[in-house]
Structure formats: structure tokens, C-alpha cells
KOLDREN-639131 format. One record per residue (C-alpha): residue in three letters; x, y, z; residue number from 1. Coordinates in pm, whole numbers, padded with zeros to 5 digits, m for minus. Example, Ala and Ser with C-alpha at 12.3 -4.5 7.8 and 13.67 -1.06 7.14 Angstrom:
r, px, py, pz, k
ALA, 01230, m00450, 00780, 1 .
SER, 01367, m00106, 00714, 2 .
//
This chain:
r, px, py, pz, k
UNK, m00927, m00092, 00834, 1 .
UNK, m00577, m00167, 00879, 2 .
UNK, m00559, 00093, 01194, 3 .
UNK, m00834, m00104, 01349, 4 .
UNK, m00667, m00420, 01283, 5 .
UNK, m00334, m00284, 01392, 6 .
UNK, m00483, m00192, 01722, 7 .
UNK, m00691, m00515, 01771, 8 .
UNK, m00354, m00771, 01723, 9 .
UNK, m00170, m00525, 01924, 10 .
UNK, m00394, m00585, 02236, 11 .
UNK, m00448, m00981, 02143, 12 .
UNK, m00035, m00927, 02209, 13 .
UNK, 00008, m00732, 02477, 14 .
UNK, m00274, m00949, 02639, 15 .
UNK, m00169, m01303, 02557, 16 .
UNK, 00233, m01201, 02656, 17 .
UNK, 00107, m01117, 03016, 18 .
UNK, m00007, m01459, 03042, 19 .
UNK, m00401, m01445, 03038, 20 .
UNK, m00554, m01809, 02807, 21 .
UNK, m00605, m01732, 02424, 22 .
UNK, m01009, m01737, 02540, 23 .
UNK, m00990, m01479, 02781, 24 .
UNK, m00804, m01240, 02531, 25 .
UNK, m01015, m01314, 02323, 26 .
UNK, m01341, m01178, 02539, 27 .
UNK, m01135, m00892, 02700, 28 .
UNK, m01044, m00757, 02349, 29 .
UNK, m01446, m00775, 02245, 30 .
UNK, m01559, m00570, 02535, 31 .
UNK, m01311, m00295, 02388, 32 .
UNK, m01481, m00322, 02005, 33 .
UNK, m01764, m00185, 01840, 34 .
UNK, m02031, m00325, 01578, 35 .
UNK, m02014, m00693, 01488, 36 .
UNK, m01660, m00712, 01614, 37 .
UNK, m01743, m00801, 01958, 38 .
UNK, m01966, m01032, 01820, 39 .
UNK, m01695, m01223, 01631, 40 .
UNK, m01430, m01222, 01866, 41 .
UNK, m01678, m01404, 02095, 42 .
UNK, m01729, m01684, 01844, 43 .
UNK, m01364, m01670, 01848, 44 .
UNK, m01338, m01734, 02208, 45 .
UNK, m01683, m01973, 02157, 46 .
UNK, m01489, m02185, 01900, 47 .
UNK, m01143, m02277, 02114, 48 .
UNK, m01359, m02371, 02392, 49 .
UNK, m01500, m02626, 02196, 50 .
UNK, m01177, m02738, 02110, 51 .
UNK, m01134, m02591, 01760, 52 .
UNK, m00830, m02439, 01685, 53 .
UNK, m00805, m02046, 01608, 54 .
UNK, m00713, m02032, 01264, 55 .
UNK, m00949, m02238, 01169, 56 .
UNK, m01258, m02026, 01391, 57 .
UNK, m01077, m01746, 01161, 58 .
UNK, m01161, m01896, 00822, 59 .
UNK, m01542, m01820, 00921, 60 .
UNK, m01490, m01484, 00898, 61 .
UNK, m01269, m01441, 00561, 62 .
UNK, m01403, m01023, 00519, 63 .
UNK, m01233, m00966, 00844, 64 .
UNK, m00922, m01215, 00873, 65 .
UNK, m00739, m01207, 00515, 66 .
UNK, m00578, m01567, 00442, 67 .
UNK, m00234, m01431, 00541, 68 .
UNK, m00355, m01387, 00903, 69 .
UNK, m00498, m01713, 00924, 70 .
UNK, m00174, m01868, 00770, 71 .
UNK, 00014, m01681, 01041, 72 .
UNK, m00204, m01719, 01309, 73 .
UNK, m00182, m02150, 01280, 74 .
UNK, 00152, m02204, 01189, 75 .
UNK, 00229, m01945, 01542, 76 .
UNK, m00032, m02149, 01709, 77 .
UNK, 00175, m02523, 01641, 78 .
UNK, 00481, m02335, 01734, 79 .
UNK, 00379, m02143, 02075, 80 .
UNK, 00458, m01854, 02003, 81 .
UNK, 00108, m01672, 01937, 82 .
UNK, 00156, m01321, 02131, 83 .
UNK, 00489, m01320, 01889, 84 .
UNK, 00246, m01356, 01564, 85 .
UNK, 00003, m01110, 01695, 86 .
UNK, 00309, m00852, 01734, 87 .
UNK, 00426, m00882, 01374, 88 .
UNK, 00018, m00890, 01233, 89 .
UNK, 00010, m00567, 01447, 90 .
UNK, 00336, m00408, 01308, 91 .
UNK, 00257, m00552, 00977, 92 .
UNK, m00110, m00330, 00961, 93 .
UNK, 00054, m00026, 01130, 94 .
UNK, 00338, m00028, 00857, 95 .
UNK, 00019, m00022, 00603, 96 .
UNK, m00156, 00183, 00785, 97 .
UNK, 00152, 00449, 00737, 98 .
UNK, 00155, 00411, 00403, 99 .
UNK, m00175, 00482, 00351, 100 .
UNK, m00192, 00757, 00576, 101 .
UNK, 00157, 00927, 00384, 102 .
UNK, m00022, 00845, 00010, 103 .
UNK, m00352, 01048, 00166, 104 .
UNK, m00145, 01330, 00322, 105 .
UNK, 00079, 01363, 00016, 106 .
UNK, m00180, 01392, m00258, 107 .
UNK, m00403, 01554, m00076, 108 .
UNK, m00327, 01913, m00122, 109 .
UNK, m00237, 01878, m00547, 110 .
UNK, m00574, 01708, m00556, 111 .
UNK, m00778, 02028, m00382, 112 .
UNK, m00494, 02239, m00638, 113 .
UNK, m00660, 02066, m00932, 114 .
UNK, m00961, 02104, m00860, 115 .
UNK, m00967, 02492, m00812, 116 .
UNK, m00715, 02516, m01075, 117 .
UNK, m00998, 02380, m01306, 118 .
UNK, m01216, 02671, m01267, 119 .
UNK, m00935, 02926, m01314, 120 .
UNK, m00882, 02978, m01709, 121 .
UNK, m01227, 03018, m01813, 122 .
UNK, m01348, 03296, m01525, 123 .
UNK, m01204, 03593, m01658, 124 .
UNK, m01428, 03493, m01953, 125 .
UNK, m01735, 03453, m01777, 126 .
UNK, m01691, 03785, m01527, 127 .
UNK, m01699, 03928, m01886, 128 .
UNK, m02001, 03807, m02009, 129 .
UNK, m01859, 03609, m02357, 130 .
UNK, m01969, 03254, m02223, 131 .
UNK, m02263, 03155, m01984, 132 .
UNK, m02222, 02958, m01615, 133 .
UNK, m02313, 02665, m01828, 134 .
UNK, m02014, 02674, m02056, 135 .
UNK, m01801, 02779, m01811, 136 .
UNK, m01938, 02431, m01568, 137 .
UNK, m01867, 02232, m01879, 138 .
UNK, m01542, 02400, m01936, 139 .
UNK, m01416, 02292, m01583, 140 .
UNK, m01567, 01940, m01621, 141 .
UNK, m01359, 01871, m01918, 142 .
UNK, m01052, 02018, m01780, 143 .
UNK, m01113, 01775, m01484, 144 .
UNK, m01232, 01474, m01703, 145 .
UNK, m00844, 01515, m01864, 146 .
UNK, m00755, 01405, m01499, 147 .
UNK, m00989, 01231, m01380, 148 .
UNK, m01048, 00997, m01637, 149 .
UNK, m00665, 00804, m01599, 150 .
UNK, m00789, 00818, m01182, 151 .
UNK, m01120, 00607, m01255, 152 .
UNK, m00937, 00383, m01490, 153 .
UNK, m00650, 00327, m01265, 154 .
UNK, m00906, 00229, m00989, 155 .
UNK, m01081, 00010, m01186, 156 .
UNK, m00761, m00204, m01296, 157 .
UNK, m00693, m00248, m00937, 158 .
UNK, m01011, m00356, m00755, 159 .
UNK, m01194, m00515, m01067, 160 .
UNK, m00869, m00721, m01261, 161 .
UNK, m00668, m00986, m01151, 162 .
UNK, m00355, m00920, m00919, 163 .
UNK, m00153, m01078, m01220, 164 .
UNK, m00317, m01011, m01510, 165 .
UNK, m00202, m00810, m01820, 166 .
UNK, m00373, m00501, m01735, 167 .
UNK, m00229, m00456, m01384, 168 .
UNK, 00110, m00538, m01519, 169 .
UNK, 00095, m00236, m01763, 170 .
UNK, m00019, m00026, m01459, 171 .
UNK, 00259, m00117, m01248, 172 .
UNK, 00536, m00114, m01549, 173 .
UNK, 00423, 00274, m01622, 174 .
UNK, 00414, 00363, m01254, 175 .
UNK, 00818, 00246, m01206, 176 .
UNK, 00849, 00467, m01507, 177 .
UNK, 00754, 00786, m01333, 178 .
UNK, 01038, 00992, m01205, 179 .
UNK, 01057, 00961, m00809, 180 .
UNK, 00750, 00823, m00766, 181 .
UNK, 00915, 00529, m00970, 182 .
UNK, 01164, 00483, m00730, 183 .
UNK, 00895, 00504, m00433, 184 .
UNK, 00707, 00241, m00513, 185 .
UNK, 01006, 00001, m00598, 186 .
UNK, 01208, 00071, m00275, 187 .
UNK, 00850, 00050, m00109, 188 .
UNK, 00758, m00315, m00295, 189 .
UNK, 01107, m00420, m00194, 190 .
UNK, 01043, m00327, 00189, 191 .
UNK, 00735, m00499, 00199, 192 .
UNK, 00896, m00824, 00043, 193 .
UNK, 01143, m00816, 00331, 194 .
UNK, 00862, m00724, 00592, 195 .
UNK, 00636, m00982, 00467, 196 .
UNK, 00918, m01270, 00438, 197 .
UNK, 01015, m01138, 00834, 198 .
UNK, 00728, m01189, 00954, 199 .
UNK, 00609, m01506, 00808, 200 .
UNK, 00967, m01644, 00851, 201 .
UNK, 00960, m01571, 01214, 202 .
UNK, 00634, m01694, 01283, 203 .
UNK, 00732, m02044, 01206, 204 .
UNK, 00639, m02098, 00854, 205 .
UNK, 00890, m02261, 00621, 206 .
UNK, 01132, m02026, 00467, 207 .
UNK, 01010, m02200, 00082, 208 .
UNK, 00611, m02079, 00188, 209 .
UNK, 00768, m01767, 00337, 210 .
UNK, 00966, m01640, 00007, 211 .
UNK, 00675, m01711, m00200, 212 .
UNK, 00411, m01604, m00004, 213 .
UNK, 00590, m01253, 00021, 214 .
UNK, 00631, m01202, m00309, 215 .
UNK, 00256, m01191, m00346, 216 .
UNK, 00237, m00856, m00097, 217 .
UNK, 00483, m00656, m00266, 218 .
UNK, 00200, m00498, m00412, 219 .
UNK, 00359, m00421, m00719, 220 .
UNK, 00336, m00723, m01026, 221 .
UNK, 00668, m00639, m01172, 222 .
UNK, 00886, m00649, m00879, 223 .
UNK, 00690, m00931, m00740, 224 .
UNK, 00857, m01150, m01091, 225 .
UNK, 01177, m01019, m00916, 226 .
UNK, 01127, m01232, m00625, 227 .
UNK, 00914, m01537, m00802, 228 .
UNK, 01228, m01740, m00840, 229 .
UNK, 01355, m01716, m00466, 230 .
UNK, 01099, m01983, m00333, 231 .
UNK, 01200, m02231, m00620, 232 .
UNK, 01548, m02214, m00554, 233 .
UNK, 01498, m02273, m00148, 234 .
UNK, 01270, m02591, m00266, 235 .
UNK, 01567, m02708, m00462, 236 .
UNK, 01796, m02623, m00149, 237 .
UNK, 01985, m02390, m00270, 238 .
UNK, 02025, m01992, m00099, 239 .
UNK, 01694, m01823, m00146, 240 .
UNK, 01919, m01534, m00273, 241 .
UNK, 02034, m01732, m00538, 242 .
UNK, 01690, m01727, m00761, 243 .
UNK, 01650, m01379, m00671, 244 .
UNK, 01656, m01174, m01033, 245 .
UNK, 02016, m00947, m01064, 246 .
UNK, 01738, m00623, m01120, 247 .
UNK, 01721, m00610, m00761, 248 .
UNK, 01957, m00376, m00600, 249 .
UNK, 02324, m00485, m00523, 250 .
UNK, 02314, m00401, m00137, 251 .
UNK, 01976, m00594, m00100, 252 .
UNK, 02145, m00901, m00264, 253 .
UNK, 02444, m00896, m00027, 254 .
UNK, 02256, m00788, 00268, 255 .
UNK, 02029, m01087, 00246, 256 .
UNK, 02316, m01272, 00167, 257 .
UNK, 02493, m01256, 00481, 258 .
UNK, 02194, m01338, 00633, 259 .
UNK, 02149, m01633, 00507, 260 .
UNK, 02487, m01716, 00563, 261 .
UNK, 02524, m01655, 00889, 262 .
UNK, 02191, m01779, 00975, 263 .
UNK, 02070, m01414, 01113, 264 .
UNK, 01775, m01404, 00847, 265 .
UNK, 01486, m01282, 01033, 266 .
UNK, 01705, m00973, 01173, 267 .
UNK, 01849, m00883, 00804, 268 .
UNK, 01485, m00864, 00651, 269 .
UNK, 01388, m00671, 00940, 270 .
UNK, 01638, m00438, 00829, 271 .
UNK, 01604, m00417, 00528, 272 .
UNK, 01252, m00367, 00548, 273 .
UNK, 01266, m00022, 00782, 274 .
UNK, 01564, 00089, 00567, 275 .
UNK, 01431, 00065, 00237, 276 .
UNK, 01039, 00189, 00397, 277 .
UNK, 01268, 00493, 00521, 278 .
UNK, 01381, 00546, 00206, 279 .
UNK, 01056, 00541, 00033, 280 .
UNK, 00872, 00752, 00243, 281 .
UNK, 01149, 01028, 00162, 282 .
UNK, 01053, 01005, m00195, 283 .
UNK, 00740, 00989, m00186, 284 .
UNK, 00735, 01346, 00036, 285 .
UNK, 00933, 01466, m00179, 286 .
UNK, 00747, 01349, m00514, 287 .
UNK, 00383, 01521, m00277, 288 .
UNK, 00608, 01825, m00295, 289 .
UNK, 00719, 01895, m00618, 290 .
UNK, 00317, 01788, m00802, 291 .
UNK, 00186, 02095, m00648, 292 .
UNK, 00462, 02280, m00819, 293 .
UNK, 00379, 02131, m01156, 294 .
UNK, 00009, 02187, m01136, 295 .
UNK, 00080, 02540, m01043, 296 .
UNK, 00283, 02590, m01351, 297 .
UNK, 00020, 02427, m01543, 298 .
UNK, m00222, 02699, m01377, 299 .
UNK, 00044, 02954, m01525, 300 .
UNK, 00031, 02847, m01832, 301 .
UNK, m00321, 02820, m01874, 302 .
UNK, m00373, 03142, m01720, 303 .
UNK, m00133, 03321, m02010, 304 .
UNK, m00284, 03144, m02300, 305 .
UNK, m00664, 03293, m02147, 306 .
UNK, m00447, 03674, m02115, 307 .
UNK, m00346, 03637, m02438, 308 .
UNK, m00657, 03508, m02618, 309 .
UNK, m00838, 03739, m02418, 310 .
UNK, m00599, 04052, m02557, 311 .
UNK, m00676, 03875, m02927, 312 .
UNK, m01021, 03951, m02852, 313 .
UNK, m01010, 04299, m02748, 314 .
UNK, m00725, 04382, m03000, 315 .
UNK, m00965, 04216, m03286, 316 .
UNK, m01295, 04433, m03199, 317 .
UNK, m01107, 04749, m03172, 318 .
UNK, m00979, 04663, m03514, 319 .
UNK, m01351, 04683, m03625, 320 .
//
């Protein structure tokens, strides 16, 4: 879903910056969609011809237009400069999209390792006739289960607790724990703080809403708290920096710093955003590259403890 939406803002933008009216966008980018899509779009168009504004045509359709959209999308709309929102909603979904996409394609191959790997140890046993295809099914289930059973959980915690509850805090605490993939996630949260803050920020919205709405898409509880005080201390009017936490790295502080000092804010989170999403990505390839190394070791190591209980076996009945 985010490549679809990435694609859809991305013509609203290249649309609406030639110059056609918001309602013939609107229609043009329909005729291009599939399913109910067109269908909405045309309400869309429906609705501001009837002198509604868009955002709030948007809020009928919350499944497809998430509230930070619709926040975007009417702030941008006051201020004039809608093809300019629909170019950062467009970026904004395409940087998702890629992280998605580099999650998929990193895991991808360790997960299809696993799952042959589970099958492995107990073969030689069953080409030699000491268990049956049953046991040997059961055998790779609970091999799998081991795995499997952390996934599920995991999965649950995210789509079925709160954002800020207790048990999504644990999650995210152990996963900045991990080596590498520790440091992925925390250079990624940080990157999408500075994305998110960019592009509310330079769609108009008040830099106090903008620092505390962007802490909520980190996507990561614990380094969200990291953030939590930078909106209060803009409300008090003080340097958003200032109620930033001193966990956060040392070149982020200054960086955003000299931003806000010299008033180039928008540009510095920009930045900082595609530097620290650069940086991530390199870990995370290189944490996809080293867990097929480990599972294969694990492989090893199952496969000598079978050799050698196997050897037990034969050593034992020629002892008889």
C-alpha cells in the first residue's frame, strides 16, 4: 500500500504543479486507478465542487487517507502550497515503501534457510529407517515452532497492543539490544523523526505540532521518549533542540542546532533524514548478510550432534 500511495500523491503533484484545478486532478488521477479507488477520488473531486474542503472529503475515507495525510493535506491547503504537500506525502510513502521492500529482500533468503534447515538433522535418521515420516514431520515442526513462535508473538504485540503500551516498549527495548540490527532501527527511527518533522514543518504546520507529531512515526517507542520533550520546549519558546534527550547522537544535536539557528530547519532535517536512512540501510544489508551465516552454522552444528549420535548408535549395536 504505500507504493500505491506513493504513486497516487506523486501524480496529484506532478498534476496540480502544471497548473490543472485540484478537481480536475482529482478525476484525471481516477481514470488511472483500479477498484474502489476511482470511485473515491471522484467523491473527492464531487466534494470540492460542492464547496467542501479536501481534507475534510478525506476524513470519509479514514482506511485509505491515515490522519497524518489529512493533517498535511489542510494545513497545505490554507497555505497554497498543495502540489508541495503532495510531493513530500509521495516521498514520504516511497521512503516506506524502501524500507519495506529492503526488510523483505533482506530476510528473505535466512527465512527459506530456516526452513530447509529444519528438515536437515533428522533425515539421515529417517533414510535409515529408526523413526517414521511422522516423527520426522513433528521433528521439523518443533524445530520451526523454536522460531516461529517469538515471530507470531512479535506480530501480535504490534498489530493487536497499543503503540505505547508496556508490551511494545519491551519489544522495541530488546530489538535496540540486538547487535547491528540495534543500530538499524535507531539510526532508522531517528531518520524518520527528521523526515516526518521535514515534511510536516514544510507543509505549513506549526513547528510545536510538527515536533510532536513526528515523534509518533519514529516507529520505535523508545526513541520516540527521545524526542517527547522537543514539542514542550518549542511551546515554552525555547529551541526545539533544547528538550531533545542527550541519548541522541552528538552530530544530530548540533546539526539540528544550526538549523535552528540559522533558520535553515526544513533543509537540516532533510539532511539528516537521507543521511541517517543511508546509514541504516547499510546495516541492515549487512545484518541480512551475516543471519544466513549464523543459521548455517546452526545447520553445522546440528548436523554433527545427528553424526555423532548416529555413530553412538552404530558403535552401541556392534557392541551387542
Amino acid at each position: 500500500m504505500p507504493s500505491k500511495r506513493a504513486n497516487v500523491y506523486h501524480n496529484l503533484y506532478i498534476l496540480l504543479d502544471a497548473g490543472l484545478p485540484t478537481i480536475r486532478a482529482l478525476k484525471t488521477t481516477a481514470a488511472g486507478l483500479k477498484g474502489r479507488l476511482p470511485r473515491i477520488f471522484d467523491d473527492l473531486a464531487q466534494a470540492i465542487s460542492a464547496g467542501r474542503p479536501l481534507a475534510e472529503a478525506m476524513t470519509k475515507h479514514p482506511d485509505l487517507f491515515p490522519p497524518l495525510d489529512i493533517m498535511m493535506v489542510e494545513a497545505a491547503d490554507s497555505a497554497g502550497n498543495l502540489p508541495e504537500c503532495f510531493k513530500l506525502l509521495s516521498d514520504w510513502y516511497a521512503f516506506r515503501h524502501r524500507l519495506i521492500t529492503t526488510a523483505l529482500s533482506g530476510f528473505l533468503l535466512p527465512i527459506l534457510v530456516l526452513n530447509v534447515a529444519a528438515f536437515v538433522p533428522s533425515l539421515p535418521s529417517l533414510i535409515l529407517g529408526q523413526i517414521t515420516l511422522t516423527q520426522f514431520l513433528l521433528f521439523a515442526i518443533r524445530t520451526l515452532a523454536i522460531f516461529y513462535t517469538p515471530a507470531v508473538l512479535i506480530f501480535c504485540i504490534i498489530h493487536f497492543t497499543p503503540p505505547t503500551g508496556l508490551p511494545r516498549k519491551i519489544l522495541d527495548s530488546v530489538t535496540l539490544r540486538i547487535p547491528v540490527l540495534g543500530q538499524a532501527v535507531r539510526k532508522m527511527a531517528i531518520s524518520r523523526y527528521a523526515r516526518a518533522f521535514h515534511m510536516l514543518y514544510k507543509a505549513g504546520i506549526p513547528i510545536v505540532q510538527s515536533a510532536d507529531k513526528a515523534a509518533a512515526l519514529t516507529g520505535n517507542t523508545v526513541i520516540a521518549d527521545l524526542f517527547e520533550g522537543g514539542a514542550e520546549s518549542a511551546r515554552n519558546g525555547n529551541a526545539v533542540v533544547s528538550g531533545f534527550s542527550d541519548k541522541l547522537p552528538l552530530d544530530f544535536l548540533n546539526i539540528w542546532q544550526v538549523g535552528e539557528e540559522t533558520g535553515s530547519l526544513d533543509n537540516v532535517t532533510r539532511r539528516i533524514a537521507d543521511n541517517y536512512a543511508d546509514s541504516a540501510e547499510l546495516l541492515f544489508t549487512e545484518f541480512a548478510r551475516w543471519l544466513p551465516r549464523l543459521i548455517y552454522a546452526l545447520i553445522c552444528l546440528l548436523m554433527i550432534m545427528t553424526i555423532f549420535k548416529m555413530a553412538g548408535l552404530i558403535t552401541s549395536s556392534y557392541s551387542i
